[in-house]
Backbone as a printed PyTorch tensor [residue, N CA C, xyz], in Angstrom:
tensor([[[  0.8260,  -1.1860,   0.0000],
         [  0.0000,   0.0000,   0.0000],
         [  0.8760,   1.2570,   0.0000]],

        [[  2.0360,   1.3070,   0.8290],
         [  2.8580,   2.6750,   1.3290],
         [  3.1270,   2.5510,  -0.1770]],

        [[  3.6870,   1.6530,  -1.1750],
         [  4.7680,   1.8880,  -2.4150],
         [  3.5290,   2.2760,  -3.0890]],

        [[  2.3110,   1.4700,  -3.5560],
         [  1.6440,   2.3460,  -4.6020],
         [  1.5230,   3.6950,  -3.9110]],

        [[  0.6880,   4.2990,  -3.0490],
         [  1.0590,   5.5860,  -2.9540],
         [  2.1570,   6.5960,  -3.2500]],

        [[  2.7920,   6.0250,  -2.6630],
         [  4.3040,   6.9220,  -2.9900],
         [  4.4510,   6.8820,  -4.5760]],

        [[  4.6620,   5.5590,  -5.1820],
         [  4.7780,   5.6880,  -6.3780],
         [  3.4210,   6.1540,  -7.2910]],

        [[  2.1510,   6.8110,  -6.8070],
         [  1.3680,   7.3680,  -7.2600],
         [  1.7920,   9.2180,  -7.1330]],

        [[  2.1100,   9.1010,  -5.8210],
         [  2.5600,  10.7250,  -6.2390],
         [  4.0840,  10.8740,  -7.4330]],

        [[  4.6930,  10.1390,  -7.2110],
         [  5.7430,  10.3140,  -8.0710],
         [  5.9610,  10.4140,  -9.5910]],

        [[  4.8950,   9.7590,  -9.8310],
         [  4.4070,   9.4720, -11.2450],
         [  3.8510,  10.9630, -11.5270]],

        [[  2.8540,  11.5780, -10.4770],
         [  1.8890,  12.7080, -11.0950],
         [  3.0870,  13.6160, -11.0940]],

        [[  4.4480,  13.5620, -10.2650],
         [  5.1190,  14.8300, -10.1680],
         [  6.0040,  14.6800, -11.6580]],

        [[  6.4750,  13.2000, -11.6970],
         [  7.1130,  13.0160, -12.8960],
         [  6.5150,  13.8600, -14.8140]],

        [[  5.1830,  13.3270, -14.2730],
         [  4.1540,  13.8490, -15.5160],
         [  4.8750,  15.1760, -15.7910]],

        [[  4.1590,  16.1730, -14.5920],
         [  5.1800,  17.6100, -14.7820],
         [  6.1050,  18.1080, -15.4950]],

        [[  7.1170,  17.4950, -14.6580],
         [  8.6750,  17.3100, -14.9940],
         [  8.6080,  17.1780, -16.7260]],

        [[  8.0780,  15.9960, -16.7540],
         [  8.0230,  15.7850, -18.3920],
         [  8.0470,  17.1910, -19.3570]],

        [[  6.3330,  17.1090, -19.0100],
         [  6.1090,  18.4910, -19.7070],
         [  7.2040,  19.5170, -19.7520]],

        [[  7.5170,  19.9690, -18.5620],
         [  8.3910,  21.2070, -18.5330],
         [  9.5210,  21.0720, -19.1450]],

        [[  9.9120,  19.7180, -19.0330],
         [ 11.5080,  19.5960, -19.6090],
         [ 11.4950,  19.7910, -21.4970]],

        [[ 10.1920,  19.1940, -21.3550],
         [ 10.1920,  19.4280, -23.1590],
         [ 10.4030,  20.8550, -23.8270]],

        [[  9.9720,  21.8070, -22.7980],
         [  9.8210,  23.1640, -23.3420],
         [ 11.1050,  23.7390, -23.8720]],

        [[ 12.4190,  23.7940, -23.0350],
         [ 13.1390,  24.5340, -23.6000],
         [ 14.0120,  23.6550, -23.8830]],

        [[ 14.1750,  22.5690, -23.6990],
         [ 15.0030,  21.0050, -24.3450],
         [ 14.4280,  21.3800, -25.9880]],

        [[ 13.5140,  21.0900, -26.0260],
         [ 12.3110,  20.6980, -27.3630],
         [ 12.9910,  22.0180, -27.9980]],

        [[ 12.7140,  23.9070, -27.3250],
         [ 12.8180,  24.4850, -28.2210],
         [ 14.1720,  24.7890, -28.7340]],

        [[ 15.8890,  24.1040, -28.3670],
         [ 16.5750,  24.2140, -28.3900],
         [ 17.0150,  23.3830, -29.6920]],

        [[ 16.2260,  21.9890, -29.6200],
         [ 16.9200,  21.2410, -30.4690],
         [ 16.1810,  21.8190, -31.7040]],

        [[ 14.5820,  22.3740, -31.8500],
         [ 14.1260,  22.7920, -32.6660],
         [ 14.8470,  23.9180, -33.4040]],

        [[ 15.4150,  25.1390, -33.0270],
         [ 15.6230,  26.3090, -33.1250],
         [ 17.3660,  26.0800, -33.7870]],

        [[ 18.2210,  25.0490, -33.1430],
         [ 19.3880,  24.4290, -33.8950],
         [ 19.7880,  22.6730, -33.4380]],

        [[ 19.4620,  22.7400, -35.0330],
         [ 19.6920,  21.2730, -35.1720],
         [ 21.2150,  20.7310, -35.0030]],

        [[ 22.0960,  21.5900, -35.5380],
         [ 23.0690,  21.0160, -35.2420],
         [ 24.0420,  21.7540, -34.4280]],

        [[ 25.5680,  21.1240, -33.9250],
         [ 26.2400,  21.6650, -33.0420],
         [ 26.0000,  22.3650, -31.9110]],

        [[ 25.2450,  21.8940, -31.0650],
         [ 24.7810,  21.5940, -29.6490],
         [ 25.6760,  22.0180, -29.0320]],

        [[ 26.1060,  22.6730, -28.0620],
         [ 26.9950,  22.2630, -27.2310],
         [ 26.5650,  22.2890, -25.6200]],

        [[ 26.4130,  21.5100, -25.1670],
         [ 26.3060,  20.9760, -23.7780],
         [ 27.4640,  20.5020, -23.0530]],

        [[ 27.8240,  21.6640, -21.5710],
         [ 28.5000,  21.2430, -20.7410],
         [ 28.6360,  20.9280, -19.5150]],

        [[ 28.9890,  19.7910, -18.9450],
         [ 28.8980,  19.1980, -17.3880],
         [ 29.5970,  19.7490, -16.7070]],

        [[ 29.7020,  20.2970, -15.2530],
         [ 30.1400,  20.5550, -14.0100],
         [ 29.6740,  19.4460, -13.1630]],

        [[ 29.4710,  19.4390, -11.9130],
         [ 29.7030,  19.0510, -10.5780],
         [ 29.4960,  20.0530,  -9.9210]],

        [[ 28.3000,  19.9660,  -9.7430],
         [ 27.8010,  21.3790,  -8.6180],
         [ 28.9300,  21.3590,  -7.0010]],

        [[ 29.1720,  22.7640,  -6.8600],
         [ 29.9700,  22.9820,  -5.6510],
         [ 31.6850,  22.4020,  -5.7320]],

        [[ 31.7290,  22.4910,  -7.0880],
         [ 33.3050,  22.2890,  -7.7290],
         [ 33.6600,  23.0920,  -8.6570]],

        [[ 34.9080,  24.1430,  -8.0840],
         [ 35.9660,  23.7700,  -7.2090],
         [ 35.2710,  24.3810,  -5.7190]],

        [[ 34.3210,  25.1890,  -6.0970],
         [ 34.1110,  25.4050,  -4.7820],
         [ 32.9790,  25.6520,  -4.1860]],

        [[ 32.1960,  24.8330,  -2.7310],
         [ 30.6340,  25.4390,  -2.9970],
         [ 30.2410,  26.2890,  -3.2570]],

        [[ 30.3180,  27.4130,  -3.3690],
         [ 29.4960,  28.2910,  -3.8560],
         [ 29.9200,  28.9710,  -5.1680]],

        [[ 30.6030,  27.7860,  -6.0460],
         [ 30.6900,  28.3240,  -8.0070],
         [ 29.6290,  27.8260,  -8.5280]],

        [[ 28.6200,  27.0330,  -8.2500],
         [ 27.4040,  26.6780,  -8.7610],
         [ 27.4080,  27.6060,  -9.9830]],

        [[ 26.5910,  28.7630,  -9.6230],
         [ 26.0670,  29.8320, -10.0810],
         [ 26.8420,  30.6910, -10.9620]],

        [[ 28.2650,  30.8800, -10.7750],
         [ 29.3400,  31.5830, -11.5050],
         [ 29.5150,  30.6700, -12.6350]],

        [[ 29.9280,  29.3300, -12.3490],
         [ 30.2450,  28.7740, -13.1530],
         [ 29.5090,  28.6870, -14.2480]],

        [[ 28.4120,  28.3490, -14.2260],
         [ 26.9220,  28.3970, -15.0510],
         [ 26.7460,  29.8080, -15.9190]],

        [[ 26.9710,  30.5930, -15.4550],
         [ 26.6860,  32.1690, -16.3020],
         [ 27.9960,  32.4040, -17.0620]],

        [[ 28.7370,  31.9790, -16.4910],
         [ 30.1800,  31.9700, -17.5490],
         [ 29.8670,  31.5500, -19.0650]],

        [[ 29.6470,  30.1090, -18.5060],
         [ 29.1460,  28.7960, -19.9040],
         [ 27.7660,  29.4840, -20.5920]],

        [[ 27.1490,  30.1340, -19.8640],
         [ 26.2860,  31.1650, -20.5470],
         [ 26.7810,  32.3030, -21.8080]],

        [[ 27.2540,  33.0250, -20.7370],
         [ 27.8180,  33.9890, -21.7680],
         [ 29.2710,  33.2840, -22.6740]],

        [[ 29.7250,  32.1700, -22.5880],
         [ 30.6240,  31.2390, -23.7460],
         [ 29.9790,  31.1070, -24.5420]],

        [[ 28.1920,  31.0460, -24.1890],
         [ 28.3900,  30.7600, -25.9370],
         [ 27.4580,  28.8640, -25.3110]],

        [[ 27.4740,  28.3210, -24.3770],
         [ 27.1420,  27.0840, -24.1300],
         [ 25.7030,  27.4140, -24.5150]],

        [[ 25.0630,  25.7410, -24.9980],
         [ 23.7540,  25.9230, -25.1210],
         [ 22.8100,  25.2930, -23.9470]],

        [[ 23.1900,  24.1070, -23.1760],
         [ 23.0000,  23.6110, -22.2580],
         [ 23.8420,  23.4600, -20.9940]],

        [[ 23.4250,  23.6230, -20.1780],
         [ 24.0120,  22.9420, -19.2100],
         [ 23.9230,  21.4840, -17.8250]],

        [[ 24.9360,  20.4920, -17.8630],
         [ 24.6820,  19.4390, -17.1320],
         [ 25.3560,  19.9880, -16.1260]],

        [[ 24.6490,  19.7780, -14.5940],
         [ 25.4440,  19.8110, -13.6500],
         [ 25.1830,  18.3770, -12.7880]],

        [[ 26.2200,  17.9660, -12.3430],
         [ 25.9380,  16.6090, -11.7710],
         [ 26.2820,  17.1040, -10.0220]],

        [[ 24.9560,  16.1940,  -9.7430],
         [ 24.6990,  16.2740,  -8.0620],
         [ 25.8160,  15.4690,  -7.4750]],

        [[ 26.6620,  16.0360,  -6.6830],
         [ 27.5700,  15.1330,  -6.1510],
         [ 27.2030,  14.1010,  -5.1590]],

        [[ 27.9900,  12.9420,  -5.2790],
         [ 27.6510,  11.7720,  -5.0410],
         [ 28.7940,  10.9840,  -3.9850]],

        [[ 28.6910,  10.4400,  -2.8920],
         [ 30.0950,   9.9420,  -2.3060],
         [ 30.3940,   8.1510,  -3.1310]],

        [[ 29.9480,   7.8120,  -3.7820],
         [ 30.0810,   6.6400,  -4.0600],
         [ 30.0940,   6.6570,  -5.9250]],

        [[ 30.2890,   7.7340,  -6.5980],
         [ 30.5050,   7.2050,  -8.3660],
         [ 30.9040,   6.8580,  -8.5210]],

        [[ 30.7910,   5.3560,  -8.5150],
         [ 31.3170,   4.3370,  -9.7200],
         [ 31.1770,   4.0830, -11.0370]],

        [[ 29.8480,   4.9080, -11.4170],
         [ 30.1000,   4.8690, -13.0370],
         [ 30.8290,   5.8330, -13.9780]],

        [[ 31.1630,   6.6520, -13.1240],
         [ 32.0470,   7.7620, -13.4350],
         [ 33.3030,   7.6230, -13.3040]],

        [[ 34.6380,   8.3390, -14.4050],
         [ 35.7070,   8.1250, -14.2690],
         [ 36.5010,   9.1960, -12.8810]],

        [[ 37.6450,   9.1810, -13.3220],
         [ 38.1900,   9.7050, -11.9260],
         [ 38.3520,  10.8390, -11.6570]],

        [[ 37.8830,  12.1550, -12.7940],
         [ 38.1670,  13.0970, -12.8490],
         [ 36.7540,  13.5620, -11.8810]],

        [[ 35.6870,  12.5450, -12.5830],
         [ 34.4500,  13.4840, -11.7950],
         [ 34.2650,  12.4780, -10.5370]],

        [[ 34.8660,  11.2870, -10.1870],
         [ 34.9430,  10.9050,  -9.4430],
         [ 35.6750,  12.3120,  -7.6920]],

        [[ 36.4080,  12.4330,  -8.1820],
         [ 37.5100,  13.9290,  -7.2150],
         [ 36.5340,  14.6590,  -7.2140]],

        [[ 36.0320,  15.5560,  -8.3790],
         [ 35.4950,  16.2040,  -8.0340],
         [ 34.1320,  16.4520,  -6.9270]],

        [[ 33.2920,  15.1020,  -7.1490],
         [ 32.4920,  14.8790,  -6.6380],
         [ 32.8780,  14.8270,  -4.9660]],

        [[ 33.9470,  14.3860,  -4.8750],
         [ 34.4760,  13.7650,  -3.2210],
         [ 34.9940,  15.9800,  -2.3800]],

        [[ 35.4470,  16.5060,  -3.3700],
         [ 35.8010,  17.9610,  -3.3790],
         [ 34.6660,  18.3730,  -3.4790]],

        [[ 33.7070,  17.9250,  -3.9140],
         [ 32.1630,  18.8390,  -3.3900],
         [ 31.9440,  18.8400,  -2.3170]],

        [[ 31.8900,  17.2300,  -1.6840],
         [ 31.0420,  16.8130,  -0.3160],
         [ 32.2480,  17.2880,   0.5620]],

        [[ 33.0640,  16.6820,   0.1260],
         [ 34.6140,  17.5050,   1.5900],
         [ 33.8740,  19.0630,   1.7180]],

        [[ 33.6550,  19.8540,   0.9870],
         [ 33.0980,  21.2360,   1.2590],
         [ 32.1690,  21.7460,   2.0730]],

        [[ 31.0760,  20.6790,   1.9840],
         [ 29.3230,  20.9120,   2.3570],
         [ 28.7710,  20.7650,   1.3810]],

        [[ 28.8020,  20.4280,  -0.0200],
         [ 28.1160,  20.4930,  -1.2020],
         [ 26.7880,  19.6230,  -0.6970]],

        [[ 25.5670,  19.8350,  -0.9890],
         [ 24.4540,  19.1780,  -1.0450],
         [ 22.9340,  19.3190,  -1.4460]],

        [[ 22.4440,  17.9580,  -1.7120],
         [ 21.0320,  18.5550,  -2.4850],
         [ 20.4990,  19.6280,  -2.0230]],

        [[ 20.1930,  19.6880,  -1.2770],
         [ 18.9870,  20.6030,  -0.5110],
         [ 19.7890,  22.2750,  -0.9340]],

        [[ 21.4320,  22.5460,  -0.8660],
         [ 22.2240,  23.5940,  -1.4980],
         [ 22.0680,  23.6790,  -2.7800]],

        [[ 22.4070,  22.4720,  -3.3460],
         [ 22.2690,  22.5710,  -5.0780],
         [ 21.1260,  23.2050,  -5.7470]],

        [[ 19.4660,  22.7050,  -4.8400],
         [ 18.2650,  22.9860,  -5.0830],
         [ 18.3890,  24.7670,  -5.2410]],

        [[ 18.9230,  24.7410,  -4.0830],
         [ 19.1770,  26.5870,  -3.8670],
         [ 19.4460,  27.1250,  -4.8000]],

        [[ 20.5390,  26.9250,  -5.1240],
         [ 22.0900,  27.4140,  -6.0030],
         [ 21.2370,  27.6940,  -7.6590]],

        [[ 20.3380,  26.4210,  -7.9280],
         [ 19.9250,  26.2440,  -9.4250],
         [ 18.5380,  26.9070,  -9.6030]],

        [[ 17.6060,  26.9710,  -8.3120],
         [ 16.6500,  28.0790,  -8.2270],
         [ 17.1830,  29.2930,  -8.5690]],

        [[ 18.0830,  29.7810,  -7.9600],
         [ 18.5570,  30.9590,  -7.9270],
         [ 19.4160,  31.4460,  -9.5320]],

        [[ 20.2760,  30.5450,  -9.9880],
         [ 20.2300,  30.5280, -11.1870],
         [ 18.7400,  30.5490, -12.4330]],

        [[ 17.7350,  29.7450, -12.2560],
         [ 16.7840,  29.8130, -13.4840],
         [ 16.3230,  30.9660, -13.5510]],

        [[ 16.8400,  32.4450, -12.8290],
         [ 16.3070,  33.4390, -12.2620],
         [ 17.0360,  34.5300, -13.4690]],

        [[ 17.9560,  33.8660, -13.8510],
         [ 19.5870,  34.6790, -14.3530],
         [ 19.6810,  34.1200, -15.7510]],

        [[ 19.1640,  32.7140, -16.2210],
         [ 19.5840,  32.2450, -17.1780],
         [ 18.4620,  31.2490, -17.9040]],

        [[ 18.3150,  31.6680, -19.0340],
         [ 17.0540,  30.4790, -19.6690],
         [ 17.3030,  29.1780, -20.6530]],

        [[ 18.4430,  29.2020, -20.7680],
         [ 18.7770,  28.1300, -21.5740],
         [ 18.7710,  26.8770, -20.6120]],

        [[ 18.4040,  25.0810, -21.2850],
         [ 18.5220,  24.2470, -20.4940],
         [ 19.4080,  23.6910, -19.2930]],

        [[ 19.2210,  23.4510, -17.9810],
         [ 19.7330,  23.4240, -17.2800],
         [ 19.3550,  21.7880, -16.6380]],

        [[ 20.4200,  21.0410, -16.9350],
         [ 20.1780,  19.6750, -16.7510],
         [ 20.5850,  18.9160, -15.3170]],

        [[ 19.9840,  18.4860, -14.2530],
         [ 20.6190,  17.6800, -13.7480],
         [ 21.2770,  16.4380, -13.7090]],

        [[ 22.1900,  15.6080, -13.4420],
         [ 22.3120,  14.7080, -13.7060],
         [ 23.5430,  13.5710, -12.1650]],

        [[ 22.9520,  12.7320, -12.1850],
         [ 23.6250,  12.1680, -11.0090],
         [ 23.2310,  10.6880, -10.7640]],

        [[ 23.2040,  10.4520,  -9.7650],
         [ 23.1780,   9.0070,  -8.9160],
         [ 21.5530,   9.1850,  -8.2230]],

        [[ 20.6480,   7.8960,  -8.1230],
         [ 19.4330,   8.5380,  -7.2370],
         [ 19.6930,   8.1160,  -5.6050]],

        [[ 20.4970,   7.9050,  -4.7970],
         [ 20.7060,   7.8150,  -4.0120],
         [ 20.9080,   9.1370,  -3.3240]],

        [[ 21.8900,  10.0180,  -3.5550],
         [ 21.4550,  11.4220,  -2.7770],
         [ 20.3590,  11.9660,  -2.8750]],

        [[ 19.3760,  11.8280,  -4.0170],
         [ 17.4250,  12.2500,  -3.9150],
         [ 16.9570,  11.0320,  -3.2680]],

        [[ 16.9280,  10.2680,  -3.0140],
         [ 16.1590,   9.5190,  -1.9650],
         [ 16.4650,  10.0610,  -0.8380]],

        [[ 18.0910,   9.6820,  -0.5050],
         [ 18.3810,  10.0050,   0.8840],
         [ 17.8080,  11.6380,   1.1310]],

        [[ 17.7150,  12.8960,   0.1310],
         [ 16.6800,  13.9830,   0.8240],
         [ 15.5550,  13.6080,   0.4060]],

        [[ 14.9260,  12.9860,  -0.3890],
         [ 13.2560,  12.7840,   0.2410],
         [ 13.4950,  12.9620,  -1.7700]],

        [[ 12.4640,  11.7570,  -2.2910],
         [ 12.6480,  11.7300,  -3.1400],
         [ 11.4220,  12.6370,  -3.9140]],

        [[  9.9380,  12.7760,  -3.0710],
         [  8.9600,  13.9660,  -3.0960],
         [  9.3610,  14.7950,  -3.2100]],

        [[ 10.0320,  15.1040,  -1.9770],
         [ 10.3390,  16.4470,  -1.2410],
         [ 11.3210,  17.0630,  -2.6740]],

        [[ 12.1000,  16.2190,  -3.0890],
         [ 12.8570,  16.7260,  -4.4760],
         [ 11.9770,  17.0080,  -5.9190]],

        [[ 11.1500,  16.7680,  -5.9540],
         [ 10.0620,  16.5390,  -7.1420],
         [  9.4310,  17.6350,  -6.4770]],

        [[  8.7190,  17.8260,  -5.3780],
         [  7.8790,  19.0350,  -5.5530],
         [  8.6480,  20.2300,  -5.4150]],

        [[  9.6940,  20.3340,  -4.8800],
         [ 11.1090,  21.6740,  -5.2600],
         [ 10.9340,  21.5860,  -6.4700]],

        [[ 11.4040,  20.4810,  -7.4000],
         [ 11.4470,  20.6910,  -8.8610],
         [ 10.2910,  21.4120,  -9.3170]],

        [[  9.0930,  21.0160,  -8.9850],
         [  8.1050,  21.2860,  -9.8910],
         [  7.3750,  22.8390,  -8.9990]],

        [[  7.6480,  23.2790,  -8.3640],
         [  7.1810,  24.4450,  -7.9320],
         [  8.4120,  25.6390,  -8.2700]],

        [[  9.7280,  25.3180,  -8.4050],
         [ 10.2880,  26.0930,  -8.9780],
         [ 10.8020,  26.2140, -10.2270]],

        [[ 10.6430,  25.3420, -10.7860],
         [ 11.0330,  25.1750, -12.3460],
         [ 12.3360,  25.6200, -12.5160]],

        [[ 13.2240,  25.0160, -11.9360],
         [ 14.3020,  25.5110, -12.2100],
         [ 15.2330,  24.7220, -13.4580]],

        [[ 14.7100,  23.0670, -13.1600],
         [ 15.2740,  22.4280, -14.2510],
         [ 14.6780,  21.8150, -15.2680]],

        [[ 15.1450,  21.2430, -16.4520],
         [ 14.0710,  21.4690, -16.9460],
         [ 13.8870,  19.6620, -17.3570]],

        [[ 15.1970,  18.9160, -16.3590],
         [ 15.0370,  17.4960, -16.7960],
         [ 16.2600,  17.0940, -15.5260]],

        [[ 16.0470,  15.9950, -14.3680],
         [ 17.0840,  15.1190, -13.7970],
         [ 17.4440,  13.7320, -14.6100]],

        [[ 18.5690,  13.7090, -14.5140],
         [ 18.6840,  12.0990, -15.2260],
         [ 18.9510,  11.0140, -13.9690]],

        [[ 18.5780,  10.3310, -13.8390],
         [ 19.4680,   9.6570, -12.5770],
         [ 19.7600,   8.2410, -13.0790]],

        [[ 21.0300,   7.5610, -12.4840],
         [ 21.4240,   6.2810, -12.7830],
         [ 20.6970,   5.4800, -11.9350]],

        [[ 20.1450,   4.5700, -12.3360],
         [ 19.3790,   3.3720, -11.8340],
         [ 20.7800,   2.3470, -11.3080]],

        [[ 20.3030,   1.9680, -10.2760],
         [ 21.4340,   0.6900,  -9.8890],
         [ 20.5960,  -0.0820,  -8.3710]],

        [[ 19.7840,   0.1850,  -8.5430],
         [ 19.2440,  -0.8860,  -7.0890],
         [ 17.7000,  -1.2320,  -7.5720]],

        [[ 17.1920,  -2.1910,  -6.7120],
         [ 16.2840,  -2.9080,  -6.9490],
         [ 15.0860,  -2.3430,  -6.5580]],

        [[ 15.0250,  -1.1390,  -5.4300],
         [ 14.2860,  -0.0840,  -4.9730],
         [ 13.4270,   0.9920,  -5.8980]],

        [[ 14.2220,   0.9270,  -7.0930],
         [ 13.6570,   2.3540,  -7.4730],
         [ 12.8850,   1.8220,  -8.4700]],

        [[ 12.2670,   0.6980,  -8.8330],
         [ 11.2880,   0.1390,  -9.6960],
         [ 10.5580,   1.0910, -10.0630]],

        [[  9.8210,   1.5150,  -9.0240],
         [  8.5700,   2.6170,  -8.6580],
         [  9.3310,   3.9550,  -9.8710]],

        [[ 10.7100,   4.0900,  -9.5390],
         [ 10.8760,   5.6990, -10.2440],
         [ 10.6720,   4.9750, -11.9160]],

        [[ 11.3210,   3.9770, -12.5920],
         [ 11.4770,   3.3190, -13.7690],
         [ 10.1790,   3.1390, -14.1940]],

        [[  9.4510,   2.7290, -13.6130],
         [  7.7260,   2.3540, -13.6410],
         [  7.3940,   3.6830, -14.1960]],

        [[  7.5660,   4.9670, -13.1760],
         [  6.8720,   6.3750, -13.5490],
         [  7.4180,   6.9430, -14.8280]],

        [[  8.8020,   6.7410, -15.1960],
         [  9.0540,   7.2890, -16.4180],
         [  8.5190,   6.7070, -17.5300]],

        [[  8.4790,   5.2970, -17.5600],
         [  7.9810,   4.4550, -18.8950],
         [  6.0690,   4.6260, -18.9230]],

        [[  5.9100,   5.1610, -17.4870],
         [  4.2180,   5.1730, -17.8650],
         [  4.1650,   6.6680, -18.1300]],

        [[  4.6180,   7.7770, -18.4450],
         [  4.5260,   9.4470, -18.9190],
         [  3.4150,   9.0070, -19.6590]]])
C-alpha cells in the first residue's frame, strides 16, 4: 500500500517534470539542429558556492545547455576526474537541498537548459517527493537524469515508462 502511494505521487510529479523539460530542451533542439553544445560541471566544484558563476560563464561562452551533476560519495560509473570532483564537493558541504538553492537561484539569471544529472541515491536520501515538488514548484530544471542501480527504485522506472 505505502509503495503504490508513494509511487502514485511520483508518477503525477514526474508527468510535470516531463512536460516542462520538453519546453526549452524541445525548443533548443528545434531552433538548432546542429552543433549543440552541452557542458557538465559538478555542482559545488571547485568550490561550494561556483554553482552559479560557473553556469553564467558557460552562458555567456556561448554554451547551449548545461549538465550539472549532483555530487555523489560513491561514483562508480564515473571516471576519476568526476569521481575527485564529486568527493571535493562533499569535503566542502556540497548538497542537495544547497544545489536545489544554487539552481533556483540561477533559473532566475539564465534560460537556456539546465540539466541535472547524477546518482538517485542522494534524492532519496533527501526525500525523493520532497525533491520533485522543489522541482516542480520552482522550475528551475528542466530534466534530472538519474542512474538506476538498485532494486528499490522500480517505482521511479515504472513512472518514467508510464509518462
Amino acid at each position: 500500500m505505502y509503495c503504490r502511494y508513494r509511487f502514485g505521487q511520483v508518477k503525477n510529479y514526474l508527468k510535470v517534470i516531463l512536460i516542462e523539460m520538453k519546453n526549452r530542451i524541445t525548443k533548443l533542439f528545434e531552433s538548432k539542429r546542429k552543433n549543440i553544445l552541452s557542458v557538465f560541471f559538478t555542482a559545488g566544484y571547485p568550490k561550494r558556492q561556483d554553482t552559479i558563476a560557473i553556469a553564467e560563464h558557460l552562458k555567456r561562452a556561448g554554451v547551449d545547455m548545461i549538465e550539472i551533476g549532483i555530487p555523489f560519495s560513491d561514483p562508480i560509473a564515473d571516471g576519476p576526474t568526476i569521481q575527485e570532483s564529486n568527493k571535493a564537493a562533499l569535503d566542502q558541504g556540497m548538497s542537495v537541498a544547497l544545489l536545489l538553492q544554487q539552481v533556483s537561484e540561477l533559473r532566475a539569471k539564465i534560460e537556456i537548459p539546465v540539466v541535472l544529472m547524477g546518482y538517485l541515491n542522494p534524492v532519496m536520501q533527501y526525500g525523493i517527493e520532497k525533491f520533485l515538488r522543489m522541482q516542480r514548484k520552482l522550475v528551475w530544471t528542466d530534466l534530472f537524469f538519474l542512474i538506476f542501480h538498485s532494486k528499490n527504485t522500480n517505482f521511479i522506472i515504472r513512472a518514467f515508462a508510464n509518462r
